[in-house]
N, C-alpha and C positions, 0 to 999 in steps of 0.2 A: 594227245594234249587236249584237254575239255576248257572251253572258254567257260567262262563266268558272265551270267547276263549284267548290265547296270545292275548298280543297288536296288533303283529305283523301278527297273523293268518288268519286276511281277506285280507294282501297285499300279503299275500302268495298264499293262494288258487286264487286269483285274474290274478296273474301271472302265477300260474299255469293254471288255464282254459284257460289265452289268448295264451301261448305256446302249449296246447294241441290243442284249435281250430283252429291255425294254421298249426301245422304239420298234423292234421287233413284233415284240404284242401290242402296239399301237396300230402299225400296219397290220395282223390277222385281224382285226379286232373291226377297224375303219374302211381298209381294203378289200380286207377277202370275205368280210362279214361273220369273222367267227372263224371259219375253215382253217383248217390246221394248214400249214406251209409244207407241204414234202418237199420242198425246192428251198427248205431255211439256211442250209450249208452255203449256198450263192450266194443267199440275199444279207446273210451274214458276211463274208467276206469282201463282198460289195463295199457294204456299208465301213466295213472296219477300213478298209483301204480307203476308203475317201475319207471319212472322220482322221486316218493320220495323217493324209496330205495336208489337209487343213489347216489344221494345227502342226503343221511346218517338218511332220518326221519323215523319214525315207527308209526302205527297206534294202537292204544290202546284203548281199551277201560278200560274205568275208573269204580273205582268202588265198 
């Protein structure tokens, strides 16, 4: 059986990746001075997990 995300859950992860990769290049840019992140996969997931606590979602798995 294949679930179906919300209607709405690819405009959201959408929106979230493009807010992430941008405050992303805020931090290489302010923090590391340029220097590319070999460690962006963290600092990415980091970031997505607190940006959806925030804003009130929880991750669940189903089951």
């Amino acid at each position: 059986m294949t679930r179906m995300l919300r209607p709405d859950a690819e405009a959201l992860l959408r929106d979230l990746l493009a807010r992430t990769a941008e405050a992303h290049g805020r931090f290489e840019t302010e923090e590391l001075g340029g220097v590319y992140d070999e460690a962006w996969p963290a600092w990415y997931a980091a970031f997505m997990a607190r940006t959806l606590e925030a804003e009130g979602f929880a991750l669940e798995r189903s089951g």
